[in-house]
N, C-alpha and C positions, 0 to 999 in steps of 0.2 A: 881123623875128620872131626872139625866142630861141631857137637853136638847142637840140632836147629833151636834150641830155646837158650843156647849161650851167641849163637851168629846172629837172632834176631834182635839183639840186645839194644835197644837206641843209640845214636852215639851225641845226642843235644837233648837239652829240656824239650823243645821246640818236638823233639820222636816221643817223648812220652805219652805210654795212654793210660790213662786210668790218673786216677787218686788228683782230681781238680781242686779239692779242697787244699791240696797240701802245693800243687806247682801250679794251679792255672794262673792266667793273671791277677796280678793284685794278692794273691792266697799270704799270709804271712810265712811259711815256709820259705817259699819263693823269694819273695823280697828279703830276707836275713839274707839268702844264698846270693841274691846276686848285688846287695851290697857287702858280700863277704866277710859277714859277720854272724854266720852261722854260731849257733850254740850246741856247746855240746848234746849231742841227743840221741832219744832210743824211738826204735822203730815197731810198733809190732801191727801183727796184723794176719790173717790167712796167709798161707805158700803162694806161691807163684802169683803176687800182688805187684812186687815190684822195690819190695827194699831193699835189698844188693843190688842191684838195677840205680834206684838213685842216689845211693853212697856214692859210686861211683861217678854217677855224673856230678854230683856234689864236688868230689876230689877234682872233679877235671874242672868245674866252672870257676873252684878256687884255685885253679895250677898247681893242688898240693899231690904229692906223690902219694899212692894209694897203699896200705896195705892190709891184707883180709888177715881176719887169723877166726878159730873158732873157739868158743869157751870149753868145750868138752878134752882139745887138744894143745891149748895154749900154755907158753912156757913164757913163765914173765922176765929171763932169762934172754929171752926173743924179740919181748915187746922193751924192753932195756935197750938193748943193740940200735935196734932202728930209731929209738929216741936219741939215743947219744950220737948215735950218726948226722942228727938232726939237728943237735944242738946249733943254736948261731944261725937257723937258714933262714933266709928272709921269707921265705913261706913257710907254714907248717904243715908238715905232714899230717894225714886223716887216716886214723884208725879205726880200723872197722874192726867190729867184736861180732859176728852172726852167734847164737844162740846162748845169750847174753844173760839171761835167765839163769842159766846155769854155772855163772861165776862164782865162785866158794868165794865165801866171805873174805878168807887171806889174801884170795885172788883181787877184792873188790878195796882193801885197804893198800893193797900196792900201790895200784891204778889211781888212786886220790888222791895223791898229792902230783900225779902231771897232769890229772885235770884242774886242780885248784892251780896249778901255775900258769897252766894253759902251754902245756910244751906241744900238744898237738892235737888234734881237733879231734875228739871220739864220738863213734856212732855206732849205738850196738843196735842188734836188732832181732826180732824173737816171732815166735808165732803164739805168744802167750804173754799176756800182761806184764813186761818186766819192772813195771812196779812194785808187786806184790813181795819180790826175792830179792830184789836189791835193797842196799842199807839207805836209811834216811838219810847218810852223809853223801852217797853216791845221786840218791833221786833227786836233793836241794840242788846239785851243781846237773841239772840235766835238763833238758825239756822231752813230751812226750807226746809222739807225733802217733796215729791212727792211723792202718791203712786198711780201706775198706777190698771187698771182693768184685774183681772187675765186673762191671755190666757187661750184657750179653751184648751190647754195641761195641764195647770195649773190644772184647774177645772176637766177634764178626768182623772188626779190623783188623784187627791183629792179624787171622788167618786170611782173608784175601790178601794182604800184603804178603806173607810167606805161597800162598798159594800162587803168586802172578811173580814173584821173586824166583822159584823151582819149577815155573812151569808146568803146573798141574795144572788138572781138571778135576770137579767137583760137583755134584749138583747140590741143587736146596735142601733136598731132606738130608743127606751127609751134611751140610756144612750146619743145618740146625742142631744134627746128635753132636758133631762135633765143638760146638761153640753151650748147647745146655746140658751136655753131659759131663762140663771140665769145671760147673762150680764155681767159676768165679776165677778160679787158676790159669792165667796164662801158662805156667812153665805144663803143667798136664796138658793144657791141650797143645800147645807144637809141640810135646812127646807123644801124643798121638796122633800129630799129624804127621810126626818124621818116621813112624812105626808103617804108618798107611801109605804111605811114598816110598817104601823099601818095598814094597810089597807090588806097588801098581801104580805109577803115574796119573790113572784115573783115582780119585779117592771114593769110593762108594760103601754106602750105609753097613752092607755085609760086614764088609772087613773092621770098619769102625768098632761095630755092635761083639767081634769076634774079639779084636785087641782089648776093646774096654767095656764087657757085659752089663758092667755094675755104674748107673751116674756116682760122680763125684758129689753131686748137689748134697749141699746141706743147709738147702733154704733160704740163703743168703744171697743168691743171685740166680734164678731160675725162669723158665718160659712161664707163660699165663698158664698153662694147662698143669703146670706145674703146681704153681700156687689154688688153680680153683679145687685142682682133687685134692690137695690134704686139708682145703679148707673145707669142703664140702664130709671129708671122711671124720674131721674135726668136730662139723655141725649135726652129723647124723648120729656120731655116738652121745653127742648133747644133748639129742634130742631124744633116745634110747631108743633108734632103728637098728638093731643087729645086722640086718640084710643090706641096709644101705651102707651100714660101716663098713660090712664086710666088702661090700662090691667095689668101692671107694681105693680102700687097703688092696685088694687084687690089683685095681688100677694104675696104681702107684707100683707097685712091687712088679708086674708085667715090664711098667714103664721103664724099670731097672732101678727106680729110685733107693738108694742106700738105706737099706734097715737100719740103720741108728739116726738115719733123718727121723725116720718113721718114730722110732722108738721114743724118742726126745719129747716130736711132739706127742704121743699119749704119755708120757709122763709129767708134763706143764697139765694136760689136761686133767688127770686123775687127781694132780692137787685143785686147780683153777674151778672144777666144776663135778667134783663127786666130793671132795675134800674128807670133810668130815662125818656124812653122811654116812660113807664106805672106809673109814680110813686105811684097809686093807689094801685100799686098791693102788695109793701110794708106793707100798713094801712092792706090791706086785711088779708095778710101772719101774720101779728102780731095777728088777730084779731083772725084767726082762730086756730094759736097757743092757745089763753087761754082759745076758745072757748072748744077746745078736753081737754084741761087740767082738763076741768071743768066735762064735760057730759061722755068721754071715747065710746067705744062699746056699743051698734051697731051703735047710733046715728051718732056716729063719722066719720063711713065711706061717710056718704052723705056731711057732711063739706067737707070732704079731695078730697072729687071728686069735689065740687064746685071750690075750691082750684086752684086744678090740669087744671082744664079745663078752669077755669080764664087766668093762667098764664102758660100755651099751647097757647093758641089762641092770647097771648098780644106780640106785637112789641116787641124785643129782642135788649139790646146793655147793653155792657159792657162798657162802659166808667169809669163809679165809680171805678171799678176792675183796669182798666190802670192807670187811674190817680192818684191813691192811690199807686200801685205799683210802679209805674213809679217816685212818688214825692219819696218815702222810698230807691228807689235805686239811688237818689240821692243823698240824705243824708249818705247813709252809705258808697258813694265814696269819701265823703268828702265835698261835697257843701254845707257846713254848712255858711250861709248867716249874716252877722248882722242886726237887727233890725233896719231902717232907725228913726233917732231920734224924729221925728212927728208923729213916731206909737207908741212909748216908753209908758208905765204907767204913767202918769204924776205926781201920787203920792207915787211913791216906795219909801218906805226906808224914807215917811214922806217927801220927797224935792221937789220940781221944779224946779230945778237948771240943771244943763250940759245941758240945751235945751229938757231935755225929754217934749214929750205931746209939744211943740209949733211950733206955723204953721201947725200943722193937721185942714183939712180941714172938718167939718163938713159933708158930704154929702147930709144929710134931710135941710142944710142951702142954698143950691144950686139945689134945685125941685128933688133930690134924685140921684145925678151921679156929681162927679165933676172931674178933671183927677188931679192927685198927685202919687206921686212913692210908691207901696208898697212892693217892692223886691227891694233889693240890686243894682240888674241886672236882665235883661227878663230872667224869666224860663217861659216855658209852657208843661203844663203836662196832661191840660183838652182840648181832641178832640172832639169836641160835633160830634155824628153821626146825620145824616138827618134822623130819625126814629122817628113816633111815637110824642108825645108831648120834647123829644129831640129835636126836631127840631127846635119846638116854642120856647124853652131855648136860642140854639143858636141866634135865629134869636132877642130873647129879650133883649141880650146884647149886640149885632151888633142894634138895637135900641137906648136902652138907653144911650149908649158911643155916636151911630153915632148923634142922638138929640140934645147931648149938646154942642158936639162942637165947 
C-alpha cells in the first residue's frame, strides 16, 4: 500500500501548495520551468516542504524522464549509464541528487563536466545549505532555490484534502494539533494523519496527542499561542521575572513544544540580552542546548527550568546586540574603511612588498597593550554598560591602555 504522504503527492504545478515564491505566478522559478529552460539547481529547505515534490514536477512539465538517486548511496557508475542511455535524446533527462550536501568532493568532480555540457538537467536538494560543501566550480554552474516551512493554511489544506479524499472525520481541535503540531512539514503530518486512520476513521485529539506527544514546531511556522508564549517567556526573563519565565517555559513544555525549540531560543537570548554582563551564561545556554538534544522529555524540562532561572536572575545588557548592529549600519552607509598597512597580511599573494605587515607592533612584545592605529579613523561602536562582570571588561581596558601609557 502507498504510503498517504507519497499518494498525496500533486500531479500539476497548478496541485502545489506551499513555496509561492518559487511556483506562484509570475515567481522566476516558474517562469525558467515553464519556458523549459530550467537551470541547473539545488534545493534546500526543512523536510517535508516539497522538494522531491517539485523535481518531479519539474521532470514531468519538461517531458524529461526522472531519475532519483541519493548522495549517501550513489554510484557514478549508475549516474554514467543513464546518461549514456541518454545521449542524442532530444529531451534531457533530470537528475535528482536528494542529500546533495553530502557529495564527496570526487563525487562532485565527476558530475561537472555533464553539467558544464548540460547532458542533463541536475537538481540536488538538502535540508541544509548546500552551498556551504559544495565546491565553488559545482555552485558557479548552479542556482540556489529556498524552501520555506509550509503555513499553517498550507498544511489545513493539505489535510482536509486527504481527510474528504479517505473519508474521514475530524473535529477542530484534532485538525488544529494536527496541522500546529507538524511544523511546517507536510510529509509529518499525513504520517500522522495515515497513523490516526489506521487506528479510527474518526480522527480525534487523544489519539493524535498519543502517536505524536512532542510538536514538531521549531518556530518557523506555528499557531499565535505559539509564538506569544515563547515570546512572552522571552520577555519575562528580559525582564528578570523568575516566576513568569518559569510559568511561560511550563506553558510551552505542557503544550508539547520541542525542548531544542525552547532551548535555541534561551540561547539567542543569553548572548542577545545577558551577554557580557554574565558571559557564563552563554557556555550554560550552549550546554544545555545539547544536553535536551540528547535526553528530550520528561528529563528535559528540569534543564530548561535551570536554564530559565539562571538567566532570569543574571544582570542583563545588550551591548554585543548594539555594537554589532551599530558596526553593520555602518558599513552598509558606506563607511567602508581601508586596512591601515601594519595590519595587512604580510604574506598575501606570496610578497612583502608595498609595506604590508611592517611596523605592526607586536603586542605580547610590549607586556600585552601597546598603542598603534587600527582604524583608518576613530569609529566607536562598543558602550560597555556598568552591569554585572561588564563592568570589570570596561574597567579592564581603561586599565591596560591607562597602565601602559
Amino acid at each position: 500500500m502507498t504510503p498517504l504522504a507519497n499518494a498525496a503527492r500533486p500531479k500539476s504545478l497548478g496541485e502545489f501548495t506551499g513555496q509561492p515564491h518559487l511556483v506562484g505566478e509570475g515567481a522566476p522559478f516558474r517562469t525558467l520551468l515553464e519556458q523549459k529552460k530550467l537551470p541547473h539547481s539545488f534545493f534546500f529547505g526543512p523536510a517535508g516542504t516539497g522538494k522531491t515534490t517539485l523535481a518531479r514536477l519539474a521532470a514531468k512539465e519538461m517531458g524529461s524522464s526522472f531519475f532519483e538517486f541519493n548522495a549517501t548511496t550513489l554510484k557514478i557508475d549508475d549516474l554514467r549509464k543513464v546518461l549514456t542511455n541518454h545521449q542524442g535524446a532530444l529531451v534531457k533527462p533530470l537528475i535528482f541528487i536528494d542529500e546533495v550536501h553530502r557529495l564527496a568532493k570526487n563525487q562532485q568532480e565527476v558530475i561537472l563536466p555533464f553539467m558544464e555540457r548540460g547532458d542533463a538537467h541536475f537538481i540536488g536538494a538538502s535540508t541544509e545549505n548546500p552551498f556551504f560543501t559544495l565546491t565553488s566550480a559545482i555552485r558557479s554552474r548552479g542556482m540556489l532555490f529556498e524552501f520555506k516551512p509550509l503555513t499553517e493554511a498550507d498544511l489545513e489544506k493539505l489535510a482536509h484534502r486527504q481527510v474528504s479524499r479517505l473519508s474521514l472525520e475530524i473535529d477542530p481541535e484534532a485538525m488544529n494539533y494536527l496541522v500546529v503540531s507538524s511544523g511546517g512539514d507536510a510529509r509529518a503530518m499525513l504520517n500522522l494523519l495515515e497513523c490516526a486512520a489506521n487506528l479510527n476513521t474518526t480522527i480525534t485529539l487523544q489519539n493524535l496527542k498519543a502517536l505524536r506527544p512532542t510538536s514538531l514546531n521549531d518556530g518557523a511556522s506555528s499557531s499565535e499561542t505559539h509564538y506569544n508564549l515563547a515570546s512572552a517567556m522571552i520577555k519575562s526573563i528580559r525582564g528578570s521575572d523568575v516566576d513568569a519565565a518559569i510559568y511561560y517555559l511550563a506553558r510551552l513544555i505542557e503544550g508539547g513544544e520541542d525542548p531544542r525549540f525552547i532551548a535555541r531560543r534561551l540561547l539567542i537570548l543569553a548572548s542577545e540580552d545577558v551577554g557580557n554582563a554574565n558571559p557564563t551564561a552563554l557556555t550554560m545556554a550552549a550546554n544545555t542546548y545539547y544536553a535536551v538534544s540528547q535526553i528530550g522529555y520528561p528529563e528535559s524540562r528540569i534543564i530548561l527550568s535551570q536554564l530559565a532561572i539562571y538567566l532570569a536572575a543574571s544582570p542583563k545588557s545588550n551591548t554585543a546586540l548594539e555594537a554589532i548592529d551599530d558596526a553593520l549600519g555602518a558599513i552598509r552607509k558606506g563607511e567602508i574603511l581601508d586596512v591601515p598597512d601594519h595590519l595587512k597580511d604580510a604574506h598575501f599573494g606570496g610578497a612583502k612588498d608595498l609595506g604590508r605587515g611592517i611596523g605592526y607592533r607586536y603586542p605580547h612584545a610590549y607586556g600585552g597593550w601597546v598603542e598603534q592605529q587600527y582604524l583608518e579613523k576613530p569609529l566607536h561602536f562598543v558602550h560597555f554598560k556598568p552591569i554585572g562582570y561588564e563592568k570589570k571588561l570596561a574597567e579592564w581596558v581603561e586599565l591596560i591602555k591607562g597602565e601602559k601609557k
